[in-house]
C-alpha positions in Angstrom: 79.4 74.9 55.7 78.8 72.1 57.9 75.0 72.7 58.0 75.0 73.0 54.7 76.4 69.6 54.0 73.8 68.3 56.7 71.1 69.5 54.3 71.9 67.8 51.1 72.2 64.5 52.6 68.7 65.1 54.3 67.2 66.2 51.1 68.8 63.2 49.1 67.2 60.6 51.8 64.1 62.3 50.9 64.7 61.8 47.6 65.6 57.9 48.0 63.1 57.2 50.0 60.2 58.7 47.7 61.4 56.7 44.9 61.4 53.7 46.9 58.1 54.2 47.9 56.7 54.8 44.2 58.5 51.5 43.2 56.4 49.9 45.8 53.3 51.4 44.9 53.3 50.5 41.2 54.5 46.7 41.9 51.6 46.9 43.5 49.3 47.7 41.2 50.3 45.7 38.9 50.5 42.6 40.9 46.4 43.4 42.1 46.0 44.1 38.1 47.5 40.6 37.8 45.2 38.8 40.4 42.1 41.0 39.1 42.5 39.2 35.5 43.2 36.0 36.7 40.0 36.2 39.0 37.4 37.7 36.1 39.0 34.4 34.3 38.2 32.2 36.8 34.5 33.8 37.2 33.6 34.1 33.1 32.2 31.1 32.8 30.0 31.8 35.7 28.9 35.1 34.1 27.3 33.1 31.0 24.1 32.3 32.8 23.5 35.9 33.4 24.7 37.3 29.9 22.1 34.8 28.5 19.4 35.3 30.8 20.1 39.5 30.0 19.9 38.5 26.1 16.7 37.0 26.4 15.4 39.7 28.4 16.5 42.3 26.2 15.0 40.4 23.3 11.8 40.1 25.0 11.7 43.8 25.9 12.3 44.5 21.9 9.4 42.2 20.8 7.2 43.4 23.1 8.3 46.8 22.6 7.3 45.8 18.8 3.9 44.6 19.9 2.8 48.0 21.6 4.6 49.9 18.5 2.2 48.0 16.4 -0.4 48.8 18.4 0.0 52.1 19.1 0.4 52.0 15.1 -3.2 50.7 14.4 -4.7 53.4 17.5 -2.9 56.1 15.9 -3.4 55.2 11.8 -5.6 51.7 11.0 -4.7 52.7 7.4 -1.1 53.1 7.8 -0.9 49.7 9.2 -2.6 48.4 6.8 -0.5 49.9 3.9 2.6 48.8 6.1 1.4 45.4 6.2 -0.2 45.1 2.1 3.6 46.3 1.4 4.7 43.4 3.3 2.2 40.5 1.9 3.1 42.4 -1.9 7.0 41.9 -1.3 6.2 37.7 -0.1 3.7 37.2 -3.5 6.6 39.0 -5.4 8.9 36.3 -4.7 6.8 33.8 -4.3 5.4 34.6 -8.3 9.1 35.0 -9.9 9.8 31.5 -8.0 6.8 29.7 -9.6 7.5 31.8 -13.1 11.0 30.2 -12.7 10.3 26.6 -12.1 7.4 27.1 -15.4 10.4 27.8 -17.8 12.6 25.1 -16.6 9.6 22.6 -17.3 8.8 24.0 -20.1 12.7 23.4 -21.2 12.9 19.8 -20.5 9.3 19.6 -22.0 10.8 20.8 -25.0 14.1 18.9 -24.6 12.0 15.1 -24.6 9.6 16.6 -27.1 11.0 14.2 -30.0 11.3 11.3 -28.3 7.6 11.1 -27.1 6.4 12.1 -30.1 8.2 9.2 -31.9 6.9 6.7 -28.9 3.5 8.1 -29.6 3.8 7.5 -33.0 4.2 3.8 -31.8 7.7 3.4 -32.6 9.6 1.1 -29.9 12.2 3.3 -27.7 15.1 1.4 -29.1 13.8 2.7 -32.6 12.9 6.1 -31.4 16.3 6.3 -29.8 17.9 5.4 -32.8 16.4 7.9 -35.0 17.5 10.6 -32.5 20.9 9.3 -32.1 21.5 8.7 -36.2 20.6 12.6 -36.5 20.5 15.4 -33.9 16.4 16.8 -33.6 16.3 20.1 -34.3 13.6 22.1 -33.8 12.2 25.7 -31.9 15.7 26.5 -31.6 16.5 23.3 -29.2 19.0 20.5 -30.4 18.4 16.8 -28.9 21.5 14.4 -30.1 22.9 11.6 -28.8 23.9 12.9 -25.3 20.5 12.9 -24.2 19.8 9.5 -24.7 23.5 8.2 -23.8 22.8 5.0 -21.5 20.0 2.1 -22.1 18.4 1.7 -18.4 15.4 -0.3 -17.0 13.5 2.7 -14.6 13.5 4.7 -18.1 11.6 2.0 -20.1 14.2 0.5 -22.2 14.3 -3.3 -23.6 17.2 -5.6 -22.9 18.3 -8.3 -20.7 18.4 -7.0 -16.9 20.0 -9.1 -14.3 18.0 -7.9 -11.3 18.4 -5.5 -9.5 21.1 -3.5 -12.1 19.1 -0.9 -14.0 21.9 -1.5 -17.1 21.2 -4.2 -19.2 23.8 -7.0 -19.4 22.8 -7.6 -22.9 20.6 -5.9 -25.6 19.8 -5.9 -29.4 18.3 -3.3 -31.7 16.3 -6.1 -33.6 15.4 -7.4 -30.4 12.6 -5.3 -28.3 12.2 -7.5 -25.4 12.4 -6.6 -21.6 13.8 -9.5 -19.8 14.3 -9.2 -15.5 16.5 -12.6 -14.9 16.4 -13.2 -10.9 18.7 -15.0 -9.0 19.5 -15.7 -5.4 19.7 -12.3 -4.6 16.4 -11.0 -3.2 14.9 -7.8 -4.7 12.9 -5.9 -2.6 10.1 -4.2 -5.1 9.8 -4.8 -9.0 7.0 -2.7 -10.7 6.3 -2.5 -14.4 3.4 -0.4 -15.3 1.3 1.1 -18.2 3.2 -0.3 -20.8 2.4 -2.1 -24.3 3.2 -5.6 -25.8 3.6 -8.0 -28.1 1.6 -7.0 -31.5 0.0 -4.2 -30.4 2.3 -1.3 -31.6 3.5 -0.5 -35.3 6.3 -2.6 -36.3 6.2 -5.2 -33.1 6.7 -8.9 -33.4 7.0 -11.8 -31.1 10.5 -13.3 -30.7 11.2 -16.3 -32.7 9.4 -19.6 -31.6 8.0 -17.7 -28.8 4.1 -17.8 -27.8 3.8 -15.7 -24.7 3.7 -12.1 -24.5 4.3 -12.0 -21.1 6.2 -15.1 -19.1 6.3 -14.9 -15.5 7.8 -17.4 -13.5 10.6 -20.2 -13.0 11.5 -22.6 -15.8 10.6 -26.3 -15.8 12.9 -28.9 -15.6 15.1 -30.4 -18.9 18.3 -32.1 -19.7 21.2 -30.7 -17.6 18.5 -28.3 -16.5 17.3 -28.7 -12.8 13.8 -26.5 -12.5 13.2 -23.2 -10.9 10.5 -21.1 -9.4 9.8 -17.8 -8.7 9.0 -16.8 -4.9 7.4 -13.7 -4.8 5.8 -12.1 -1.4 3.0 -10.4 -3.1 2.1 -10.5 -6.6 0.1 -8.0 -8.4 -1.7 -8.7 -11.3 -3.8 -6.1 -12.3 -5.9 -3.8 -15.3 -4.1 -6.9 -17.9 -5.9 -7.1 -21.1 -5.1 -10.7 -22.8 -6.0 -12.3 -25.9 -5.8 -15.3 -23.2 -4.1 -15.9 -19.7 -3.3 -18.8 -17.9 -2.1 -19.5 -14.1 -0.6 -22.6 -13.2 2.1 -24.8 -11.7 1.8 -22.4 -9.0 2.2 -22.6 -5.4 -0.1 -19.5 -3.2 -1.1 -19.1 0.1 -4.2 -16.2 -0.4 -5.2 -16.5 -3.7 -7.5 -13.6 -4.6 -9.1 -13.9 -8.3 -11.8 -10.3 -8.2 -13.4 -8.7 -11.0 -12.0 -10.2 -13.9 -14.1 -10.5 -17.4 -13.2 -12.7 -20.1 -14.8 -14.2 -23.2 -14.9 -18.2 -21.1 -13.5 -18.6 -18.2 -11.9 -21.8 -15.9 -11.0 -20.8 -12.3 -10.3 -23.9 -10.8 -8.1 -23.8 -8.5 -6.9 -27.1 -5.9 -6.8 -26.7 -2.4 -4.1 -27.5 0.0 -1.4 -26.3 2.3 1.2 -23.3 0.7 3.0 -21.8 3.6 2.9 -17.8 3.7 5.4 -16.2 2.5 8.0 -12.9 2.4 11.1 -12.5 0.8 13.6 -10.8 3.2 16.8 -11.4 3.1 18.3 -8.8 4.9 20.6 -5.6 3.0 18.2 -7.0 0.0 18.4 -4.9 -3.3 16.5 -2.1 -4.3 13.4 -1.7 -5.9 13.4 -1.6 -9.9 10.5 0.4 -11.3 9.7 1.6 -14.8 6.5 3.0 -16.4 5.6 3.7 -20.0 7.1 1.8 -22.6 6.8 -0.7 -25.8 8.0 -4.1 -26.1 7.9 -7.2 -28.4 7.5 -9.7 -25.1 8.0 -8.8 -21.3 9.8 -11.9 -19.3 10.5 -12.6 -15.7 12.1 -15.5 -15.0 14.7 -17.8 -13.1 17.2 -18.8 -15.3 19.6 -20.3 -13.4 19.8 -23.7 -13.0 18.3 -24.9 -9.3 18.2 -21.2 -8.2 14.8 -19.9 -7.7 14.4 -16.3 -8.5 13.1 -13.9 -5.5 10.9 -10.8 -5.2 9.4 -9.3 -2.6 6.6 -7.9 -4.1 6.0 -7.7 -7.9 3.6 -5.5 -9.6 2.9 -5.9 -13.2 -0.4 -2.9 -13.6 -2.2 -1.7 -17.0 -0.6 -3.9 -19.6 -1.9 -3.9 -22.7 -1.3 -6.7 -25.0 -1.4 -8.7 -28.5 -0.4 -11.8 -30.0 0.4 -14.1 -27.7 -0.5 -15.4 -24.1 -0.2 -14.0 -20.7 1.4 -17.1 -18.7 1.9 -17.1 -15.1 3.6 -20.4 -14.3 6.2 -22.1 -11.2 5.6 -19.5 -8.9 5.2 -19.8 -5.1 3.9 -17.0 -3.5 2.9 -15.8 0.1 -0.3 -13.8 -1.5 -1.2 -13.2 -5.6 -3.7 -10.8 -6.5 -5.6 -11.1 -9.8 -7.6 -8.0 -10.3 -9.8 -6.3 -12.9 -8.4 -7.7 -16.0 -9.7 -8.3 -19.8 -9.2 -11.5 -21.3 -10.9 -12.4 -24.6 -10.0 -13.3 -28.2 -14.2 -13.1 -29.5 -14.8 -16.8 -30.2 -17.4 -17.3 -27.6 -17.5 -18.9 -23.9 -17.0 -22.6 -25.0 -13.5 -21.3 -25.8 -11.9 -20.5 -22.0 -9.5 -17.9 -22.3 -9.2 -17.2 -18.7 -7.6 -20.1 -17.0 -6.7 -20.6 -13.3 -5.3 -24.3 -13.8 -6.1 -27.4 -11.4 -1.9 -27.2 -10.9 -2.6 -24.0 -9.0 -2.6 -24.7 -5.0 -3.9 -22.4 -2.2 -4.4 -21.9 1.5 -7.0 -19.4 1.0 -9.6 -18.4 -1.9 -11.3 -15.2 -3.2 -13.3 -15.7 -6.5 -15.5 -13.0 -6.3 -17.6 -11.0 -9.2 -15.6 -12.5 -12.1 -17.8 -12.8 -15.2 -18.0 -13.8 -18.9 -18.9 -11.2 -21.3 -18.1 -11.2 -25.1 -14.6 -9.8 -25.3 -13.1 -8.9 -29.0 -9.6 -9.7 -29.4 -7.1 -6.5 -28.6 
């Protein structure tokens, strides 16, 4: 009995002692599991290097493992590479065919949309009276209606008359009986005005000049009058260019590089005076944006200063390919770093005694091209 006792208590010390040791042995493990993750976070960031220097070399071993496929390809079957590769080109010049086919119709839709309205301005009406037609009654026609939300807003860079108060592209102020474009400058510079390939004055079906107006076109400051102190306009670089005139005129005018090339005219005076204008540039720092507009008909186109003791200022001003009638073309009170006076028609057909091209003795320069500027009988426009 006594040995028998002696037993159990060995085998139960056994016992204890096994499970101590496994309790041991799994702390373990999990405390060296513990200090293996916070070691492989420690070193991840050092293991970037290699996983992108692997990447590359993996995607270098595909591409070149393209390259010999492909050749392998052309050893083994030219013509199979060749289909292969005409499938490829046939897929590109699928797309590339359904993209130009798309871009045709959506021309062709605003082609249709602004149909009416160029037909009118070809049919010489003025845009204010072409706009008005097309506003009184929606255009219908190919199964394409054009009402009054097409033509919602009067705006300068779209060719529409009215009083403009550089640089807005809104008019401040317009009138249906009244078809001229006005630009009215002011202290705040503009960086680029361009008004191009456009008709005036007389010349279009229904056109008059405004009342007690002779100039077609009017650019430049106003002279002085009662409660009036005068203005000029300061322009960088004026272009003048492709006019055709019944008869033009520059004077009162201030210009450092005058250049007066390959102008005709039925009599012309270019007599210029010389003396000292400063060059000049109109900066003026976050200056406004440039106001451009092309196409269009109007009773009388005028730039001007209107502001009492203000001068108006441009950087550069183009003015190319007008066409007009019934009146003068009068450049006057400007002062301007360089004007250039190119390849314009001036003539109303009464002969050369009659001088309908005029660079006045009022005009100053620093500098002088007259060059190939001739008289030739010129019929009135």
């Amino acid at each position: 009995m006594h040995n028998r006792l002696i037993g159990w208590m060995l085998r139960g010390v056994r016992a204890i002692g096994r499970a101590i040791r496994r309790a041991i042995g799994r702390t373990t493990q999990a405390i060296l599991a513990v200090c293996r993750a916070i070691v492989a976070a420690v070193l991840w960031p050092l293991r970037i290097p290699g996983m992108i220097v692997r990447f590359i070399r993996r995607v270098l071993r595909a591409v070149w493992a393209w390259i010999c496929a492909q050749g392998r390809m052309i050893k083994a079957s030219p013509m199979a590479f060749y289909r292969g590769f005409c499938a490829k080109r046939d897929w590109v010049l699928a797309k590339v065919e359904y993209l130009q086919s798309e871009s045709g119709k959506w021309r062709a839709l605003f082609s249709t949309l602004k149909a009416p309205y160029s037909f009118l301005r070809m049919m010489g009406l003025s845009p204010q009276m072409a706009t008005g037609l097309l506003v009184a009654g929606s255009t219908v026609g190919g199964g394409v209606v054009v009402n009054e939300t097409v033509f919602a807003e009067r705006s300068f860079s779209r060719g529409d008359s009215g009083v403009y108060a550089a640089p807005a592209d809104i008019p401040t102020t317009y009138s249906d009986s009244d078809n001229t474009l006005r630009i009215n400058l002011s202290s705040v510079p503009v960086g680029e005005i361009v008004i191009e390939d456009v008709t005036v004055g007389t010349a279009y079906t229904g056109s008059a000049l405004p009342s007690g107006q002779t100039s077609v076109v009017l650019v430049g400051g106003l002279a002085t009058s009662t409660g009036f102190t005068g203005t000029y306009l300061e322009i960088g670089h004026l272009v003048v260019d492709r006019w055709r005139c019944t008869t033009f005129e520059l004077s009162h005018s201030e210009v450092h590089t005058l250049n007066i090339i390959g102008n005709a005219s039925d009599g012309q005076s270019i007599s210029p005076s010389p003396g000292i204008p400063r060059r000049r540039g109109i900066g003026g720092g976050n200056r406004a944006d440039a106001m451009i507009t092309s196409g269009g008909y109007y009773d009388q186109i005028v730039i001007a200063a209107p502001v009492s003791a203000v001068n108006g200022k441009v950087d550069k001003l183009t003015l190319s390919n007008l066409f007009t009638k019934g009146g003068k073309c009068l450049l006057t009170r400007i002062k301007a770093g360089t004007i250039d006076v190119l390849l314009n028609e001036t003539g109303a057909g009464n002969g050369f005694a009659t001088k309908e091209f005029v660079v006045a003795t009022t005009t100053v320069y620093k500098t002088l091209t007259n060059q190939d500027n001739v008289e030739v009988s010129i019929s009135p426009p």
